[in-house]
C-alpha positions in Angstrom: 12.0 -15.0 -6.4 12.3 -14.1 -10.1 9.9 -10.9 -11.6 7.5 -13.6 -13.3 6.5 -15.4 -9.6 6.3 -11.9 -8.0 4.3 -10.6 -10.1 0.7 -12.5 -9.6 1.3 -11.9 -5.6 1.1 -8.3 -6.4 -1.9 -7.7 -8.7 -3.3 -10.2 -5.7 -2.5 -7.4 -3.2 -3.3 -4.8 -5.7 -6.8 -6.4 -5.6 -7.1 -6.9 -2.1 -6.5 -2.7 -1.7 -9.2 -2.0 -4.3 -11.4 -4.5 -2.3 -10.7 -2.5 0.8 -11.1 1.0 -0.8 -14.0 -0.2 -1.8 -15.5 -1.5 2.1 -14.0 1.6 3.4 -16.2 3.7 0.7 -19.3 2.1 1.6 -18.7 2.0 5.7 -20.9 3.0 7.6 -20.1 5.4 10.1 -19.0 3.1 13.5 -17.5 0.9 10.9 -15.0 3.7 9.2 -12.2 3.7 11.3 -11.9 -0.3 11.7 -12.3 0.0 7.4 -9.7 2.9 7.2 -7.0 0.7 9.2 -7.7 -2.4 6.8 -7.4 -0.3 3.5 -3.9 1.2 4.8 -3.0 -2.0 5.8 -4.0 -3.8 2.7 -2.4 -0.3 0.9 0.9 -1.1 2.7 1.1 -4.5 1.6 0.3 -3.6 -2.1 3.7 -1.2 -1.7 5.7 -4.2 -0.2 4.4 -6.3 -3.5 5.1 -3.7 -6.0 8.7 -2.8 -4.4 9.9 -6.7 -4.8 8.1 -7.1 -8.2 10.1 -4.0 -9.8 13.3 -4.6 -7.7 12.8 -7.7 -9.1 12.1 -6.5 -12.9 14.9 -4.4 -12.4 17.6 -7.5 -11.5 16.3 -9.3 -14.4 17.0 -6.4 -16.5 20.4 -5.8 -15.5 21.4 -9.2 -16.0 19.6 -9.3 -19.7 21.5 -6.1 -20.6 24.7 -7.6 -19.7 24.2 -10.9 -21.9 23.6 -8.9 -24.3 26.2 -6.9 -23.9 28.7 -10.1 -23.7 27.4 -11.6 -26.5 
């Protein structure tokens, strides 16, 4: 997938986290833990979505720089 279809997925997952911040935040107590393991997990998959985004970004930009260098 190029940069430009990555990158919706992760401000997605990016909102998904803040979602789940936010649940954990206002938890009550018996509900913590089960809202602790849903933020990290949510967290984690925000990572996975940044990572392929910029390695991504970063493919894209390599091959820009070297059509520009070839032109």
């Amino acid at each position: 997938m190029e940069c430009a279809d990555l990158y919706p997925l992760w401000v997605c997952a990016r909102e998904e986290t803040d979602e789940a911040l936010a649940d954990w935040a206002l938890a009550p107590a018996a509900r913590r833990r089960e809202a602790f393991a849903v933020y990290v997990a949510a967290a984690d998959r925000e990572d996975a979505a940044a990572r392929a985004w910029m390695e991504a970004c970063a493919a894209y930009d390599t091959a820009a720089a070297l059509e520009r260098a070839a032109a």
